[in-house]
N, C-alpha and C positions, 0 to 999 in steps of 0.2 A: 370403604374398607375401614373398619373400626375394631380396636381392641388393642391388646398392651403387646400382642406378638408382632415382630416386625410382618410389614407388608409386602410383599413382591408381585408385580403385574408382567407376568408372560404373555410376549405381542411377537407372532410366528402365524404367517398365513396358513403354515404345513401343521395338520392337526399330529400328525406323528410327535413332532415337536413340542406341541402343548401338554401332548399326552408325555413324554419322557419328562418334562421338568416337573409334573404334577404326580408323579409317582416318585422321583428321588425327594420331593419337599415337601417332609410329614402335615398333617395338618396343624397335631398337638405342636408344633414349633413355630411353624408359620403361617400366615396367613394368605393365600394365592388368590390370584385374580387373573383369567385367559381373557386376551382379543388375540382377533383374527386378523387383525390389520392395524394401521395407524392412526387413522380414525377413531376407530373405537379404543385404542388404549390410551390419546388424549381425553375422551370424556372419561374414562375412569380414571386416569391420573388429577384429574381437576376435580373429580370429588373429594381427595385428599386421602391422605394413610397410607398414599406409599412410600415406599424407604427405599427399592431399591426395581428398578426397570431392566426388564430384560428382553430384548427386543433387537428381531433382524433387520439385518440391514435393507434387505429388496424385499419387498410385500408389494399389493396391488393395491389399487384406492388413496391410499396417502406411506410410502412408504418411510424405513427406520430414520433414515438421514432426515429427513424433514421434521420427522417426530421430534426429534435430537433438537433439533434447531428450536423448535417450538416453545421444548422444556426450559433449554436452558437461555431464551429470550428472557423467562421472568426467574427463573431456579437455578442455583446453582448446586444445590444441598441435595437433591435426588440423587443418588448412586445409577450409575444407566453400564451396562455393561451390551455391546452389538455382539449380534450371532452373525459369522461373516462365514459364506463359503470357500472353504480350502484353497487356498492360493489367492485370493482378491486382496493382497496386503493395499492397491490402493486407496478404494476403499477403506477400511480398518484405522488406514493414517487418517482418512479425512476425518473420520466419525471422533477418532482420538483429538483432531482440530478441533474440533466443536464441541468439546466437551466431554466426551467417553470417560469413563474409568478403566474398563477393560472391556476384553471381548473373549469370545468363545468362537471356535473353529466346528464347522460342520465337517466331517461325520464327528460327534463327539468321542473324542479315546478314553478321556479317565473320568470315572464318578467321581472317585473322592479329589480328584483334581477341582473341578465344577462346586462341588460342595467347601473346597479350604477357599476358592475364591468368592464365593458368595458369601461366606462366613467373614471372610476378610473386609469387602464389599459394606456390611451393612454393622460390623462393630467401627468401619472410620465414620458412617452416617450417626451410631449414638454419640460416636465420643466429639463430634461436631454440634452436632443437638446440645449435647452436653456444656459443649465451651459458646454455645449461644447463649444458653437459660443462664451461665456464669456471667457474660457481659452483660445484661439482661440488668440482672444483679446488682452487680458491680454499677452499672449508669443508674438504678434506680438510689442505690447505698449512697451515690456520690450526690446525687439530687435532695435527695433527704437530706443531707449534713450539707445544704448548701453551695455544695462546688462544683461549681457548675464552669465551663473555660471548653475555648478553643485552642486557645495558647497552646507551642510548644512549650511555652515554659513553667507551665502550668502543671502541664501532661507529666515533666518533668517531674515536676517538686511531686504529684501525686503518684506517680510509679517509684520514687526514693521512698513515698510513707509507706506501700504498699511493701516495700521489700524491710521495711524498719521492722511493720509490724511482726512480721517473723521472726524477727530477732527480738528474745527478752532483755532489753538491755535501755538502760536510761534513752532518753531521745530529749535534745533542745531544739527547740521553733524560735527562730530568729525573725522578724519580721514588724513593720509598724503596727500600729495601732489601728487596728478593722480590717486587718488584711486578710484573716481568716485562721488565726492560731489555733482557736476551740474548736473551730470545725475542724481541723486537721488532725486534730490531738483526737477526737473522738472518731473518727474516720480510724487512725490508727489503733485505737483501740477497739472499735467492729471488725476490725479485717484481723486482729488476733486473735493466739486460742485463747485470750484472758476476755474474751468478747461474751460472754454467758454471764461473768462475773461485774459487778459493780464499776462506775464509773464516776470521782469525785472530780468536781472541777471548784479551785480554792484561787479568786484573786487576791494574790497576796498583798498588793498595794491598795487593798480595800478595808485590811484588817487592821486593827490596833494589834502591837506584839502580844500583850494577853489571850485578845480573842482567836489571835491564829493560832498560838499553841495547840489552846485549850481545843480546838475546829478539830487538828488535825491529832495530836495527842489523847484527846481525850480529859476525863480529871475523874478522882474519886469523890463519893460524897463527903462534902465539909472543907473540901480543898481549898473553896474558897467564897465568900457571902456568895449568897445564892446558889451554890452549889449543892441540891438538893438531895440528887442521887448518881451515884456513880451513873457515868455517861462516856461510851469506848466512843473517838475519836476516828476520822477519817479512816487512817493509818490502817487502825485496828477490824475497821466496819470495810473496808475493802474484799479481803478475803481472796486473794488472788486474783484482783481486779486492778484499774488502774488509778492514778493521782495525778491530776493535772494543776501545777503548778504556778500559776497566770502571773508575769511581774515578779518572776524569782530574782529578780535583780534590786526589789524593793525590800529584803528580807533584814530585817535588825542581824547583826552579830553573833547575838547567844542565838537565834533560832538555827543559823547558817552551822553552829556546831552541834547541835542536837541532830539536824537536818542530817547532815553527814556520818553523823553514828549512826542513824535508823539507815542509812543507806551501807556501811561497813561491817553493821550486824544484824540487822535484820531484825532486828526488835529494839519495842519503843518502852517508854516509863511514862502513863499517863502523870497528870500534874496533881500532885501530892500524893502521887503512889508510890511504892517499895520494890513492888517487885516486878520484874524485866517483864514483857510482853511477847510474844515471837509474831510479828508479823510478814505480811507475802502481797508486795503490789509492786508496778512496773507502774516508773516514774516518767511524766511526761512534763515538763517544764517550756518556758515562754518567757521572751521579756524582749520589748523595742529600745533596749539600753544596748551598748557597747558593754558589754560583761569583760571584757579583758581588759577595758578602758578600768574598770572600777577593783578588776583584780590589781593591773600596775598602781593606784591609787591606794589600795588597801581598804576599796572599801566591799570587797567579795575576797570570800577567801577563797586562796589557788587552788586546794586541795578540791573542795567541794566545786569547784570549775570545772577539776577537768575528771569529777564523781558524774556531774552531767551532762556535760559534753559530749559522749560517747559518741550518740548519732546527732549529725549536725543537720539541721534544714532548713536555710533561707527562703522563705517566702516573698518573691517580688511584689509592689508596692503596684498599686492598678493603674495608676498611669506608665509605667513600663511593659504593658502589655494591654493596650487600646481595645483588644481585638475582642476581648473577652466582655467588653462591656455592653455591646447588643445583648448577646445570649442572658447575660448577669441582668440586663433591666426586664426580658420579656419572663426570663425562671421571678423574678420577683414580683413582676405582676401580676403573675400565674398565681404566687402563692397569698399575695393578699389578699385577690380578687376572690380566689376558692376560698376562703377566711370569714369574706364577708359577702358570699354569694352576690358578686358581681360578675359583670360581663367583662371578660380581659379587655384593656384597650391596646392597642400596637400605637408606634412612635413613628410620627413622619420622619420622613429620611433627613430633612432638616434639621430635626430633634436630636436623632442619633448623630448628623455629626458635627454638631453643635457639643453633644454630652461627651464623645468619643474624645474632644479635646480640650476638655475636663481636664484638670491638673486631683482632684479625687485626694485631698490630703487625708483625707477620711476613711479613703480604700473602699472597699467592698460593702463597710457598716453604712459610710456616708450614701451612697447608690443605693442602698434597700430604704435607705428613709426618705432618700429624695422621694421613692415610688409612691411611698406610704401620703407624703407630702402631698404628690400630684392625684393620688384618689378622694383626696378629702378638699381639695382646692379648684380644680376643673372638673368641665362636662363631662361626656361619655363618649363622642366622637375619639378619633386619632390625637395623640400628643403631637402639638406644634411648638413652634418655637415658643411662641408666644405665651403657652401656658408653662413655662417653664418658669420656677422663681427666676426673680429678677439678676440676682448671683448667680445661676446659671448662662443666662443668656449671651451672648458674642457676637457684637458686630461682623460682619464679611470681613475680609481679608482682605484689606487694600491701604493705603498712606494718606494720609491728610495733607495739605496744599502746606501746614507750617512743616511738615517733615517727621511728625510726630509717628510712632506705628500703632494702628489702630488693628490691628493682630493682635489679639490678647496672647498669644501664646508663643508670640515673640517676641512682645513688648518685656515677656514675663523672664522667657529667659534671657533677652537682653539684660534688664535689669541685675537679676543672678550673678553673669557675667561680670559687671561693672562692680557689685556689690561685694563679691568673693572675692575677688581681686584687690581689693581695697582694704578686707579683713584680712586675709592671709599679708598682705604686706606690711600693715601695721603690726601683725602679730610675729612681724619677721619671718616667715614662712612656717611658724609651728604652730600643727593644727589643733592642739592642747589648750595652746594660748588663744590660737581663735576664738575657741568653744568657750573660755571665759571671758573672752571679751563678749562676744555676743549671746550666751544664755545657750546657744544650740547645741545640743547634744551631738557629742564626737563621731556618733555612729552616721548623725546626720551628714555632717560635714563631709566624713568618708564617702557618702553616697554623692552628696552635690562634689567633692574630686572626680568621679568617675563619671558625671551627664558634664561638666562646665571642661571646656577645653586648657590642656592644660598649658597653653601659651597664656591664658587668663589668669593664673592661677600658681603665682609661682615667687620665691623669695628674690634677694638680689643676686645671687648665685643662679637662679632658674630650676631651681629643687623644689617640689613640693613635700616638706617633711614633718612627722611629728617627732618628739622624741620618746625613740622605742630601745 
């Protein structure tokens, strides 16, 4: 059965029967297919193009019930409606057990009864079709941009972008360094309607203050040596697209209040121009800083904090979600492999949970380079332990005769433990003061508070505090 009209296969030993559904169901609308038994409307339902089955329950040779069973062993997405003789409701429940959608009573009373439930019948089969070819989609979109997870918590941060995206409104990505900011941000901005339209991605901790201006502003010709011809800026070249931000927590002072004007009025003044600009883009921002840290500090201003703040989303760090890192190593062998027309390799189970317990300060970047790493360095067989850089590798899980733990991964956080403990208490319990004692960023420390137990981790009072 082939064509763009839906399909329906009438299976009714009784020709009377064939012949009444094949006179109420035009041809010009649908497309009809008779058997005379169950047999024969499983080989035509297996040559594909039906959408919706219609079929009695008692037939000779292989009857409805069994058919039933048959379909819906591999099919759930067929619509199946039984034709049940007048008072058999036991029947009718069982077939409704095994999958039915509905049924139809012999002698039939109403046509247009028959005809709103088949209508009914096969617009739930498009609009399921439909929300298929959308998942479809959607897993191929998230593949593309990289994001790839079984995580719930994953699933999470990626169902919060999905709902951002409909919302025109600033969005900040909080999260370390390779965790996956840019693919998020541009994720968000394929799933909006600003998705047709342009999409800048500017590291701002990459730029000299001039050169970012100039990126995202624009200049007129002369504005400055080498400024040859007027040249519209990010901003401007957007067009009701979107701006991603990368390290907006690195931004100089005067950018952070120009920033704030193009976001309070909507128009920009390239660099050594006169006259206002009106621009239109939905701002996505990023940075692995404590921004509130740098607001109480004075070194981000409040205003423009809480201009970007709007939508919040914390991206968890890859060793707080292990589970992700099989799928995240085979989608990236996939993709370098198809790169460089190789034959994908798979990872002994040795390999994977050897990598699984990975500490990953690199996140998601470090793991695609490892692969990259392990294509250019080993054979073609299976990934074993063995070909794993040396920095990866991990003795077994067991103690040495001096008492030492030869568990990297609880030697690791042993250490942590004894290390934090010892910071926070020379810092008097303020985690401020930690952070300049030892170089680590507050955001960090915040995080190692919430893995290191907080009997570890505590001033002489037994408070762990910063001052807020």
């Amino acid at each position: 059965m082939e064509g763009n009209k839906p399909g329906i296969l009438v299976v009714d030993d009784e020709e009377y029967t064939r012949a009444f559904f094949k006179g109420i169901l035009p041809p010009d609308r649908y497309r009809l297919a008779l058997a005379k038994d169950g047999a024969e409307a499983l080989r035509l339902w297996s040559e594909g193009g039906v959408d919706l089955v219609i079929m009695d329950i008692r037939m000779p040779v292989l009857d409805g019930m069994e058919a039933l069973r048959r379909i819906r062993a591999t099919d759930q997405d067929t619509m199946v409606i039984m034709i049940s003789a007048y008072g058999d409701m036991d029947s009718v429940i069982e077939a409704m057990r095994l999958g039915a959608n509905d049924f139809f009573t012999k002698p039939f009373a109403s046509i247009d009864k028959i005809l709103l439930d088949i209508r009914n019948c096969l617009e739930r089969r498009s609009l399921m079709r439909e929300n298929a070819t959308l998942r479809r989609q959607v897993e191929a979109e998230l593949t593309r941009h990289d994001l790839v997870f079984v995580s719930k918590a994953m699933e999470r941060i990626v169902a919060m972008a999905a709902r951002a995206a409909e919302l025109d409104m600033p969005v900040l990505l909080l999260g370390e360094s390779g965790t996956g900011k840019e693919v998020l941000a541009r994720l968000i901005h394929a799933r909006s309607p600003r998705s047709k339209a342009q999409f800048f991605a500017v590291n701002c901790g990459a730029l000299t203050d001039t050169l970012l201006e100039s990126t995202l502003f624009g200049y007129e010709k002369g504005a400055f040596t080498g400024a040859a011809a007027t040249t519209p800026g990010y901003f401007e070249a957007a067009r009701g697209g979107t701006i991603f931000l990368d390290e907006i927590g690195e931004t100089p002072p005067a950018f952070q209040v120009k920033l704030l004007r193009v976001l309070q009025e909507g128009e920009i003044m390239r660099v050594g121009g006169t006259k206002p600009i009106r621009v239109d883009f939905r701002l996505v921002s990023a940075t692995n800083t404590d921004l509130a840290d740098l607001v109480a500090r004075g070194a981000f201003r409040r205003d423009l904090y809480y201009r970007i703040n709007v939508v919040r989303i914390e991206i968890p760090p890859l060793r707080e979600r292990p589970e992700d890192v099989p799928v995240l190593l085979e989608h990236f062998m996939e993709r370098v492999c198809r790169r460089n027309n190789l034959k994908p390799r798979r990872f002994s189970r040795e390999a994977l949970d050897v990598l699984v317990r990975q500490g990953w300060e690199g996140n998601v970047r470090e793991l695609a380079n490892l692969v990259e790493r392990l294509m250019v360095s080993t054979g073609r067989g299976p990934v074993s332990v063995e070909d794993l850089p040396p920095e990866y590798r991990e003795p077994s899980p067991c103690a040495s005769r001096s008492g030492l733990e030869l568990d990297y991964q609880k030697a690791r956080d042993a250490f942590e433990r004894a290390y934090f403990s010892r910071l926070v208490e020379a810092a008097g319990g303020d985690l401020r003061r930690a952070s300049e004692l030892s170089g680590l960023d507050l955001s960090t420390l915040y995080r190692k508070k919430k893995r290191v137990s907080p009997l570890d981790m505590h001033d002489r009072k037994g408070r762990l505090h910063s001052r807020e």
